[in-house]
Structures are given as C-alpha cells and as structure tokens.
C-alpha positions, 0 to 999 in steps of 0.5 A: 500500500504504501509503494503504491501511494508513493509511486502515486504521489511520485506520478503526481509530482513529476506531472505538477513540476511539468506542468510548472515548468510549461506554464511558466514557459508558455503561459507566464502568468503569477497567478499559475507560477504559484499555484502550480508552485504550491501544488509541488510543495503540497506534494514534496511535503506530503511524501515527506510525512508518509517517509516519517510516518512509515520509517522503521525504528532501528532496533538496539542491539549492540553496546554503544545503541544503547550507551548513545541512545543514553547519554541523548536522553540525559541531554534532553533532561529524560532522565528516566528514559535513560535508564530505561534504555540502559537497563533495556541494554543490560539484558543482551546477552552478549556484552562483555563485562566493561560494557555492563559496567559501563551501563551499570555505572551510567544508571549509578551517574543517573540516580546520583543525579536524581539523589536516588542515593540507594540505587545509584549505590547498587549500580556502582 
C-alpha cells in the first residue's frame, strides 16, 4: 500500500513540476507560477510525512545503541528514559563485562543525579 501511494504521489509530482515548468514557459502568468508552485510543495511535503510516518525504528542491539541512545536522553533532561534504555541494554546477552559496567555505572551517574542515593549505590 504504501509503494503504491508513493509511486502515486511520485506520478503526481513529476506531472505538477511539468506542468510548472510549461506554464511558466508558455503561459507566464503569477497567478499559475504559484499555484502550480504550491501544488509541488503540497506534494514534496506530503511524501515527506508518509517517509516519517512509515520509517522503521532501528532496533538496539549492540553496546554503544544503547550507551548513545543514553547519554541523548540525559541531554534532553529524560532522565528516566535513560535508564530505561540502559537497563533495556543490560539484558543482551552478549556484552562483555566493561560494557555492563559501563551501563551499570551510567544508571549509578543517573540516580546520583536524581539523589536516588540507594540505587545509584547498587549500580556502582
């Protein structure tokens, strides 16, 4: 479905910009240049949206997935969601101990932050 409206939408493009481009050769007139100008707009932003709308989550599986996704959570003052994700990255079973510590110890960073003194204790 979503091939289908986007090859649509492609068609529909490509038909306005023509159409743009011959009026403004043939027919120059301000009126049509911003019609037809804002009809490629409509359908550049509309592609657009269903390329976000439909765009697949990437999947953390490694290590430095979750340690990033982290740490830009804690830039964005989301405090808990780091340690949601850090926690969600302890559970992978193939890190090696320096990257589970290094987790274990972003969480013991956070807690301090948030003056949760007892877990961030545990996590150190």
């Amino acid at each position: 479905m979503k091939k289908f409206l986007l090859y649509m939408l492609y068609f529909s493009l490509f038909y306005d910009v023509v159409h743009l481009v011959y009026r403004t050769i043939a027919k120059y007139s301000l009126e049509n240049l911003v019609y037809d100008a804002s009809l490629v707009i409509r359908d550049l932003i509309v592609i657009l949206i269903i390329f976000k709308i439909t765009r697949p989550k990437k999947k953390r599986t490694k290590f430095k997935h979750f340690h990033n996704a982290a740490i830009i959570a804690e830039m964005e003052r989301e405090y808990e969601k780091a340690l949601e994700i850090r926690n969600e990255g302890l559970k992978l079973s193939g890190l090696s101990n320096a990257e589970r510590a290094g987790l274990h110890a972003g969480n013991g960073g956070t807690y301090l932050y948030l003056k949760d003194y007892n877990n961030a204790t545990f996590c150190f």
